[in-house]
C-alpha positions as CSV (number, residue, x, y, z in Angstrom):
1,X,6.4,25.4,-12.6
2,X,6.4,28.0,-9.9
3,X,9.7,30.5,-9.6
4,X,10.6,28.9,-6.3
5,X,10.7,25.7,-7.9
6,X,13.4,27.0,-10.3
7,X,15.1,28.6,-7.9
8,X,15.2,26.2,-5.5
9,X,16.2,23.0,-7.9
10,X,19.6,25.4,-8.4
11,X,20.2,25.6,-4.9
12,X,19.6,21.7,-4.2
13,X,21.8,21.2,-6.9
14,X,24.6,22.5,-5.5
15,X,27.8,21.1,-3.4
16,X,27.5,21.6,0.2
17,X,28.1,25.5,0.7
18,X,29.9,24.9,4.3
19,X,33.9,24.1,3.2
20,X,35.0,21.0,2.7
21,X,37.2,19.5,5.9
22,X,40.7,19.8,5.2
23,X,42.9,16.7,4.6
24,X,44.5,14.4,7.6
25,X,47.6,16.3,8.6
26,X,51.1,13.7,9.3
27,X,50.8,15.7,12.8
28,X,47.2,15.1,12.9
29,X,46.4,18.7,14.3
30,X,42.6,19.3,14.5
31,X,41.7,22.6,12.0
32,X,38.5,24.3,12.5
33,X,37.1,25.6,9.2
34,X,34.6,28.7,9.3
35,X,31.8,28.9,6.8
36,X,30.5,32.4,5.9
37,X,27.5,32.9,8.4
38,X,25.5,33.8,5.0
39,X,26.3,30.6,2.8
40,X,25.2,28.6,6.0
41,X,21.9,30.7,6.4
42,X,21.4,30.1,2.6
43,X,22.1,26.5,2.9
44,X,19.6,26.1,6.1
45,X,17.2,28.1,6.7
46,X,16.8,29.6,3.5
47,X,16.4,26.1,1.9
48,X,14.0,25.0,4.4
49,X,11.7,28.0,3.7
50,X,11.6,27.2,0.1
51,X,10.9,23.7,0.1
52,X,8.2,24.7,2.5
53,X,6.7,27.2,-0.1
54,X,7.2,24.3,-2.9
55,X,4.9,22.2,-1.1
56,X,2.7,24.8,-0.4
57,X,2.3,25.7,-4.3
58,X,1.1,22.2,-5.1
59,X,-1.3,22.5,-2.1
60,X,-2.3,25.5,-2.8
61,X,-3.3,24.3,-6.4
62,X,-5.4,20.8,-5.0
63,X,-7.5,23.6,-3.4
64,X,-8.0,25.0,-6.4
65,X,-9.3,21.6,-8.0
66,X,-11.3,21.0,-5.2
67,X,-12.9,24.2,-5.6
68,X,-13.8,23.6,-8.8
69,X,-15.1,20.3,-8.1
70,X,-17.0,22.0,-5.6
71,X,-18.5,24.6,-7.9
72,X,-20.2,21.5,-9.9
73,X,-21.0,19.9,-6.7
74,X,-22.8,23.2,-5.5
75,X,-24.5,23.2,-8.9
76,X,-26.2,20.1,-9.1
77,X,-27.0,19.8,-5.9
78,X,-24.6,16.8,-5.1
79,X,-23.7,14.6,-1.9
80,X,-21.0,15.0,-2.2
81,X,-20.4,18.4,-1.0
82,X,-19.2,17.5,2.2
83,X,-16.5,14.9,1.1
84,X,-15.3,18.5,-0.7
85,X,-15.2,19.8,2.5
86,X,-13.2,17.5,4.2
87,X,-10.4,17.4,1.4
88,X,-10.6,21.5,1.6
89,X,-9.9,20.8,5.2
90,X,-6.8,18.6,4.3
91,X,-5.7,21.1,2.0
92,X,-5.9,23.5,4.9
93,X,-4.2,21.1,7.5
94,X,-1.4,21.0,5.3
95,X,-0.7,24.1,4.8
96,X,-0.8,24.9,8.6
97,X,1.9,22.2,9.3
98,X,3.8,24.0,6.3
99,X,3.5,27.4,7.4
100,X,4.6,26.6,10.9
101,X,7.8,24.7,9.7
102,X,8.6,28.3,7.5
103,X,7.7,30.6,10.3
104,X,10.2,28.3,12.3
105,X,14.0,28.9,10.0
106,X,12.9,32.2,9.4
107,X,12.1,33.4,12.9
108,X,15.3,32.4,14.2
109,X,17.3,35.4,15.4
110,X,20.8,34.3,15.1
111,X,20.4,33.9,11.4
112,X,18.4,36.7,10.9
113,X,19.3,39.1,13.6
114,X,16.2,42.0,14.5
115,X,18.9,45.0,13.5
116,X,21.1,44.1,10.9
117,X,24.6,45.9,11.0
118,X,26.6,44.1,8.0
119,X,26.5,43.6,4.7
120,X,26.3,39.7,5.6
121,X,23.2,40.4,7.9
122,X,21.2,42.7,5.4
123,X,21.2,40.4,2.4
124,X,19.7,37.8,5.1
125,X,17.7,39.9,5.8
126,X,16.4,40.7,2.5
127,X,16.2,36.9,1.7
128,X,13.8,36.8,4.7
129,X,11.8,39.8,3.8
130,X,11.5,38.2,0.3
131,X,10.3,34.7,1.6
132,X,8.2,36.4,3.8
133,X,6.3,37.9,1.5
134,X,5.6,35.0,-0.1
135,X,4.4,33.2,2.9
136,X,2.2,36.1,3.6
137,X,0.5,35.7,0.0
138,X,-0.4,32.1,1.0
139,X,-1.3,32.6,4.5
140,X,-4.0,34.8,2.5
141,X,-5.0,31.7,0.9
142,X,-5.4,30.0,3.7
143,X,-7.4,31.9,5.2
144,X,-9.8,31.5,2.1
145,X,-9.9,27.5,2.3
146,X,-10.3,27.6,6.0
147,X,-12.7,30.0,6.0
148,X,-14.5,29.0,3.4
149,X,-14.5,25.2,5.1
150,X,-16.1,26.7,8.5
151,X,-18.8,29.2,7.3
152,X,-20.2,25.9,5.7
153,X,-20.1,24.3,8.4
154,X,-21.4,26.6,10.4
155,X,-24.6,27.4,8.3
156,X,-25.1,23.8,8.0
157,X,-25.3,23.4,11.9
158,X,-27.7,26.4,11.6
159,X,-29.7,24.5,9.2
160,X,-29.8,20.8,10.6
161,X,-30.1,22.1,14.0
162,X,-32.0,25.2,13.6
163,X,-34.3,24.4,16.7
164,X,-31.9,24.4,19.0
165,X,-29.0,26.6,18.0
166,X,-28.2,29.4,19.8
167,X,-26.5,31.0,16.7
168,X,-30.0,31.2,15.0
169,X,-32.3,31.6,18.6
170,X,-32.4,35.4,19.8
171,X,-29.7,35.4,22.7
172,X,-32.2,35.2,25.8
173,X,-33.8,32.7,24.2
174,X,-33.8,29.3,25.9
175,X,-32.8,26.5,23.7
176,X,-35.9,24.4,24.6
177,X,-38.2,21.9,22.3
178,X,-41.5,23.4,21.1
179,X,-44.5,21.8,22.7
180,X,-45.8,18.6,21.3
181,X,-49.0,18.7,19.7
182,X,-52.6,17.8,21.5
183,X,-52.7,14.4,19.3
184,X,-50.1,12.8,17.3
185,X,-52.6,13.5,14.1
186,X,-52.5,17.3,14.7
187,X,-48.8,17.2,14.1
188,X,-47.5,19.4,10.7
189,X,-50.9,19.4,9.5
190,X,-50.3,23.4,9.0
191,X,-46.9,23.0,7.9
192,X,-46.3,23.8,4.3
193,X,-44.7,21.7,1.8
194,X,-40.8,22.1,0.9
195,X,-40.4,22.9,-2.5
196,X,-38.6,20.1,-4.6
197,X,-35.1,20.7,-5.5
198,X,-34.4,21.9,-8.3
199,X,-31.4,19.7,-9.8
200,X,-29.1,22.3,-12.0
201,X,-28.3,20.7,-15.6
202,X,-24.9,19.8,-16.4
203,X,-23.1,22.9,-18.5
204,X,-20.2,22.8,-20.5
205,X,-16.9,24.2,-18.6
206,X,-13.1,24.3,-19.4
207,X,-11.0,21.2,-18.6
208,X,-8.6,20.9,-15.4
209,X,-11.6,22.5,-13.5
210,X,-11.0,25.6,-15.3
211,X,-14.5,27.5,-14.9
212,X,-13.7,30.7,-16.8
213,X,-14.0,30.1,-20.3
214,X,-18.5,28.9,-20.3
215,X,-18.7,28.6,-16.7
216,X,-22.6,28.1,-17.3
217,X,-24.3,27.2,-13.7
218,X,-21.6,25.8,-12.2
219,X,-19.6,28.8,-12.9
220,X,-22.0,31.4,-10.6
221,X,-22.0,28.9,-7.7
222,X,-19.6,30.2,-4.9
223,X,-17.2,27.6,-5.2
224,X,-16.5,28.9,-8.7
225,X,-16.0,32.9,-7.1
226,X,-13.3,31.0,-4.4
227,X,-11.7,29.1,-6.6
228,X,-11.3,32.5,-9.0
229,X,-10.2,34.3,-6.2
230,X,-7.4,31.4,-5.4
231,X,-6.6,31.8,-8.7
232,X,-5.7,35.5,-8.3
233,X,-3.7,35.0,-5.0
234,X,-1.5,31.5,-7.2
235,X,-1.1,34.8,-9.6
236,X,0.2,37.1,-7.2
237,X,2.5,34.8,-5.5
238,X,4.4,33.7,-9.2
239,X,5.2,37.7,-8.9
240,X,6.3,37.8,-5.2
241,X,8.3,34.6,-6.0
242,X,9.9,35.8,-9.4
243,X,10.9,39.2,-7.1
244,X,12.7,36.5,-4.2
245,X,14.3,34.6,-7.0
246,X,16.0,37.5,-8.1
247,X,17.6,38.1,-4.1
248,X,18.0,34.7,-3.4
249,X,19.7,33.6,-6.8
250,X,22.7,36.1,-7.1
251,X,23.7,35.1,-2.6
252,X,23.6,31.6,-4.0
253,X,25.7,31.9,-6.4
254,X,28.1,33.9,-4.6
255,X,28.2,31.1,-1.5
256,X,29.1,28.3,-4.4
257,X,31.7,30.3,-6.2
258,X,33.2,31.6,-3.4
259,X,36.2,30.1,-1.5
260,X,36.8,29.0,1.9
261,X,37.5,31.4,5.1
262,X,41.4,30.2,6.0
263,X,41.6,27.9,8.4
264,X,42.2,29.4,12.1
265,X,45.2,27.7,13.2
């Protein structure tokens, strides 16, 4: 399980951090109880951004299995490569709707104002910095999935529509059918013959789409260097998020232990 996982179970776990509304009063006065501005910024924002880069973790690791499935795909030449796409794209879509909900807590400025003066406002501020740096490591990722989604997609326009594309024509050149041939029986007499594919053989790989132990073919397809390098980035962020757990942790445990502001009268 992921650091922010642990880290944010404790803080789900916990009682409310704003204080508890006082008892009815026999005069029934109204009291308005004041919450430390950093207990609530824990118990919003802060929450929000890690249940954000929860979801992302698990996301982040279907793109990984869906690399690897792609890697086999690639290797036996399979039909299936574009229903890999489109879940790639899912995974990507996701992540996007994700990100944006993060970038939303932790860009608000009354929580996490742009020049910190108190002690309050620089722990917030290192929370953010913290989170941030996590969201960083998996906009990263993102970047990889979504790119690697469109630079297929773009070379198999060039390919199906080769003719016609603009991307492969020179740039002055007019996008315009080629001549039809004198009689219908002169037509790709010239052409030469497309080789048959090749089919790549079924090789032995690690379970749970794991491709590094005998990669064989499927290991040396491009899907399988992705995935790797996905792999790498899921390492980096356990790190990033081990370091946040270790800021976030000790502020929530202050918030819970802490008592109540008094009551202005």
């Amino acid at each position: 399980m992921p650091v922010v996982a642990m880290f944010v179970a404790m803080l789900l776990a916990q009682e409310p951090l704003a204080a508890p509304s006082p008892q009815p009063s026999p005069l029934k006065q109204i009291i308005e109880v004041k919450s430390r501005p950093l207990c609530a910024t824990l118990g919003k924002n802060v929450q929000i951004a890690l249940v954000g880069l929860m979801k992302n973790d698990d996301v982040i690791e279907s793109g990984r299995r869906e690399f690897a499935k792609m890697a086999w795909d690639q290797a036996q030449g399979s039909a299936a490569l574009g229903v890999d796409r489109l879940a790639l794209k899912n995974v990507a879509s996701a992540m996007v709707h994700n990100l944006y909900a993060i970038d939303q807590v932790l860009d608000d400025p009354a929580r996490f104002p742009k020049n910190p003066s108190t002690s309050d406002e620089r722990a917030a501020d290192r929370m953010k910095a913290a989170l941030q740096a996590v969201e960083d490591r998996q906009k990263a990722e993102l970047n990889l999935i979504d790119g690697t989604v469109e630079t297929d997609e773009l070379s198999e326009m060039r390919h199906d529509y080769a003719g016609f594309n603009p991307t492969v024509n020179k740039p002055n050149q007019s996008s315009v059918p080629a001549a039809s041939p004198a009689a219908i029986t002169d037509a790709g007499v010239a052409a030469v013959p497309k080789a048959a594919a090749t089919i790549a053989p079924l090789t032995s790989g690690g379970a749970n789409g794991n491709l590094n132990g005998d990669p064989g073919v499927s290991g040396t397809s491009p899907a399988a260097a992705f995935m790797r390098e996905l792999e790498n980035g899921q390492t980096s962020g356990v790190q990033l998020e081990s370091e946040a757990s270790a800021i976030i942790v000790p502020i929530a445990q202050e918030c819970r232990s802490a008592p109540p502001e008094s009551p202005s009268p």
